[in-house]
C-alpha positions in Angstrom: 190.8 67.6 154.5 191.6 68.9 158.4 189.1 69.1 160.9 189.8 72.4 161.6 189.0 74.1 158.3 185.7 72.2 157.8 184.8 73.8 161.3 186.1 77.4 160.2 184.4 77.3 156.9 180.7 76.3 159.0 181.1 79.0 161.0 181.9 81.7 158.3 178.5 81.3 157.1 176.7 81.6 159.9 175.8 78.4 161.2 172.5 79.5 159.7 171.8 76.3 157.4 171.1 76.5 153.6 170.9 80.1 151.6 167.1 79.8 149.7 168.5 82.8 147.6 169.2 79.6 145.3 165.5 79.1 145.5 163.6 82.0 145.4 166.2 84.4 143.5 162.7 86.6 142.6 161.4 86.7 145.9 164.1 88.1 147.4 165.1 90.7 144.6 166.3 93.9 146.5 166.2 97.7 145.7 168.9 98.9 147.2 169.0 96.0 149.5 166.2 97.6 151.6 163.6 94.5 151.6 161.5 92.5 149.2 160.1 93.6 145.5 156.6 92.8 145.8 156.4 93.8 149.8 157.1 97.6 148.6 154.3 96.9 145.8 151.8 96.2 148.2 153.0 99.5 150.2 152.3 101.6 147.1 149.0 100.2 146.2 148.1 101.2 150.1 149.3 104.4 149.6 147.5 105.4 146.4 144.1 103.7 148.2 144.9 106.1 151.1 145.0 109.6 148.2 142.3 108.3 147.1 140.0 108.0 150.3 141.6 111.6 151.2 140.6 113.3 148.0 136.5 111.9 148.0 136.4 113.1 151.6 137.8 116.5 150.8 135.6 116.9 148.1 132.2 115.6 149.5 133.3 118.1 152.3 134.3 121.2 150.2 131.1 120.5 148.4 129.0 120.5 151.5 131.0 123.4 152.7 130.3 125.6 149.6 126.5 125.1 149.6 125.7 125.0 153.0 127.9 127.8 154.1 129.5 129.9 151.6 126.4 129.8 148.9 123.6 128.1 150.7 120.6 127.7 148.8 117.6 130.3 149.3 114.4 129.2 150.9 111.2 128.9 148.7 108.8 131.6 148.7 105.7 131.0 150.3 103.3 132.7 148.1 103.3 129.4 145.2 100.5 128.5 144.0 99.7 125.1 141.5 98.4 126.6 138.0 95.2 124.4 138.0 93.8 122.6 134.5 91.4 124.8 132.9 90.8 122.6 130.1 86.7 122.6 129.0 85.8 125.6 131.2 84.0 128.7 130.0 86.1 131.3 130.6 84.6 133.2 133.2 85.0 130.3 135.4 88.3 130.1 134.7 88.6 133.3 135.8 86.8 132.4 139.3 89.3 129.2 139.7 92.2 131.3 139.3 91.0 134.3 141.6 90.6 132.1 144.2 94.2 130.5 144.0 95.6 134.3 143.2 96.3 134.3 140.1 94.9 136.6 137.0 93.3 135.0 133.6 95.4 136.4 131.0 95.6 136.8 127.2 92.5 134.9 125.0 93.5 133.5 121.8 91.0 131.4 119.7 91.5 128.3 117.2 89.8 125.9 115.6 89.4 122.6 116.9 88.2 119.5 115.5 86.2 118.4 118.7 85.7 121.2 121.0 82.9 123.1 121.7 83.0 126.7 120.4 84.4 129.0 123.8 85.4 126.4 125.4 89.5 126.2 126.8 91.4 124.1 125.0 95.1 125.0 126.3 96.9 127.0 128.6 100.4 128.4 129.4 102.0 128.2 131.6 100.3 124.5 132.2 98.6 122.7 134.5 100.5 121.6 137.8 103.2 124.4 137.5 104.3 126.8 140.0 103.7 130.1 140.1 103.6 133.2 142.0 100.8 134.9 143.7 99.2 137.8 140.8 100.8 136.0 138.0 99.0 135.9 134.6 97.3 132.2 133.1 97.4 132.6 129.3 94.2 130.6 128.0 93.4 129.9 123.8 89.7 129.2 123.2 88.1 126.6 120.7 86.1 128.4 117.4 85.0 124.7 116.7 85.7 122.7 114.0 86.8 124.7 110.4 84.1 125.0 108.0 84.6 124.6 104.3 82.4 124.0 101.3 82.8 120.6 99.6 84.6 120.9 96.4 82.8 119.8 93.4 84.1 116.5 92.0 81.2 115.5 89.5 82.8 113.3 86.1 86.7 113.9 87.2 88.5 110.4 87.6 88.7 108.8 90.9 91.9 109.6 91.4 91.8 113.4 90.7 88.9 113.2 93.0 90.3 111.6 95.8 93.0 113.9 95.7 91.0 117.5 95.3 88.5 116.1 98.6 91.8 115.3 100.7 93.7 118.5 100.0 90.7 120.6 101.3 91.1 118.2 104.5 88.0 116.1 103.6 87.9 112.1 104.5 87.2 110.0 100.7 85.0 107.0 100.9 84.6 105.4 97.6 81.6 103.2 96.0 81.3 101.6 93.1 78.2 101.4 90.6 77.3 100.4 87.2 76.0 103.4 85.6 76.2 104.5 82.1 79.7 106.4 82.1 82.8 105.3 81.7 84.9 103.3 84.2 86.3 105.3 86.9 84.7 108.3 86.9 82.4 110.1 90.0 79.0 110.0 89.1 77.7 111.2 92.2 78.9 112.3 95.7 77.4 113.0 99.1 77.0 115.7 101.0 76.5 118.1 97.8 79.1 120.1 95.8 79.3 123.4 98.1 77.8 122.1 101.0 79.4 124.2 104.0 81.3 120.9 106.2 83.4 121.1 109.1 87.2 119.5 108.8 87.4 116.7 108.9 84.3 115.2 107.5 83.6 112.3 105.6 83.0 112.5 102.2 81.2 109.7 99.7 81.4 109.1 96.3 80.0 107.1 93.1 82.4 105.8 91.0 81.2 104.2 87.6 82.0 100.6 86.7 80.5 101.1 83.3 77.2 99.8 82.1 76.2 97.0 83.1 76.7 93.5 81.6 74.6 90.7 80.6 74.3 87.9 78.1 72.5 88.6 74.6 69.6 86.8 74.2 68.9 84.1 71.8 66.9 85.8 68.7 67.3 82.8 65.9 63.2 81.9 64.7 62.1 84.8 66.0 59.7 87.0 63.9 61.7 90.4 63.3 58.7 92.1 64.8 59.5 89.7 67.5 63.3 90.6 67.6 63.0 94.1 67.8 60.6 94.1 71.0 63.0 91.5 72.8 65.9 94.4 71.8 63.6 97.6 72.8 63.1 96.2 76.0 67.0 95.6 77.1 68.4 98.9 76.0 70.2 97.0 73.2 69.8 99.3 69.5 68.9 97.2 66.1 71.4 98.6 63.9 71.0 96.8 60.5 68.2 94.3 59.4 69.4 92.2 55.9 67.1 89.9 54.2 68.5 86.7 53.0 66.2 84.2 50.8 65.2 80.9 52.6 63.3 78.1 51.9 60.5 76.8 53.8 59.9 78.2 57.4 62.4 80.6 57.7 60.8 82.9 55.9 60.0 86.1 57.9 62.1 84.8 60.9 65.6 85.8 62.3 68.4 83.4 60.8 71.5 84.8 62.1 72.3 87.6 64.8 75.4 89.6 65.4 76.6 89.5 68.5 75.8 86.0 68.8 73.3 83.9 71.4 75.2 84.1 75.5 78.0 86.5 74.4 78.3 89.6 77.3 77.3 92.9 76.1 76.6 96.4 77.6 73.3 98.4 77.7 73.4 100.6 74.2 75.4 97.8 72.2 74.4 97.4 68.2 72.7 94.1 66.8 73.0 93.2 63.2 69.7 90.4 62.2 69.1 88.6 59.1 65.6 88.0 58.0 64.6 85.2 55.6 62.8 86.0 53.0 60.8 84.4 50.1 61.6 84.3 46.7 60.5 86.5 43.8 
């Protein structure tokens, strides 16, 4: 190899050193050969950041532009006034309040309301805290108190039917329960009175039978039937059949056997079957 074309060869490329093309073939990817790839990606994202600023400022100006000077919004009037709360006045002073702001009572309806007082102002329109103008009309609705209705009659009808009849007319059931001589689960009594005028709501109480009551029959065995029948009169219980039976010795003329038997639970009205002993013939 000659000096000379080693020295030729050095200076063809430049006496620059080393290409990094070898390197870094991505990072110096051309379009064109006008400069880097990802330097011309940074340029475009500037760009489109740039539109972007441009376009909010031309629309926060157009926007200020348009309502300030092309359609700028009207002053408010000056004769407002607050529509003050008329609730629980008498409507003449409600009248007063609103004369003195400026402003004219209007149209009286009336309703029934559970609580209020009778012509007193339970509502309003428009309502309190509003703005209006100067001569306007207040709309006001007065109470007629609480409804009135008479209290259905519920005497002997089941508990349920009851419960049911009271509550549709708007009435509030509250139910007891007593031993009484009708049968389970029906009213025997009710308070206030069938027909009583009431105002809705109202509470409304009634008696519902748990039957007669209960108790244990009592031991009759060597009692005298005389004896028997008192003990029987005097616990509502009825003597339905007395049979004779011969028996030696003492149990003549005394209760031997009873039906129902001694501690068994029985009702007020129930039937007793005794048998006597009797003597010989």
């Amino acid at each position: 190899m000659r000096l000379g074309s080693s020295i030729r060869r050095r200076r063809g490329s430049g006496g620059k050193g080393p290409s990094w093309k070898g390197f870094f073939p991505g990072l110096l990817r051309t379009r064109s050969g006008e400069g880097p790839q990802w330097w011309r990606n940074i340029a475009d994202i500037r760009t489109l950041q740039v539109l972007a600023l441009l376009s909010l400022v031309g629309f926060v100006g157009g926007y200020l532009f348009s309502t300030r000077v092309v359609y700028p919004v009207p002053p408010p009037p000056g004769d407002l006034s607050v529509i003050p709360n008329l609730t629980g006045e008498l409507p003449e002073d409600a009248a007063d309040t609103l004369a003195a702001m400026g402003l004219i009572l209007g149209t009286v309806d009336s309703l029934n309301h559970p609580t209020a007082p009778a012509g007193r102002i339970v509502g309003q329109s428009p309502l309190p805290g509003q703005l209006s103008l100067v001569g306007d009309t207040v709309r006001v609705a007065l109470s007629t108190g609480p409804e009135q209705r008479p209290v259905p009659d519920v005497l002997r009808l089941n508990a349920d039917w009851a419960r049911t009849v009271l509550e549709t007319a708007g009435f509030v059931v509250e139910v007891d329960s007593v031993e009484a001589d009708a049968p389970p689960g029906r009213v025997v009594a009710m308070t206030p009175e069938p027909g009583t005028e009431a105002r809705i709501p109202l509470d409304v109480r009634i008696s519902v039978s748990m039957g007669p009551p209960e108790f244990e029959m009592p031991l009759l065995l060597g009692l005298s039937e005389e004896q028997a029948r008192s003990v029987l009169d005097s616990l509502g219980l009825i003597l339905s059949e007395v049979e004779t039976r011969f028996r030696f010795g003492r149990d003549q003329g005394l209760v031997v056997e009873q039906e129902p038997p001694a501690s068994a639970t029985i009702q007020e009205g129930a039937s007793v079957r005794l048998v006597v002993g009797r003597r010989g013939q």
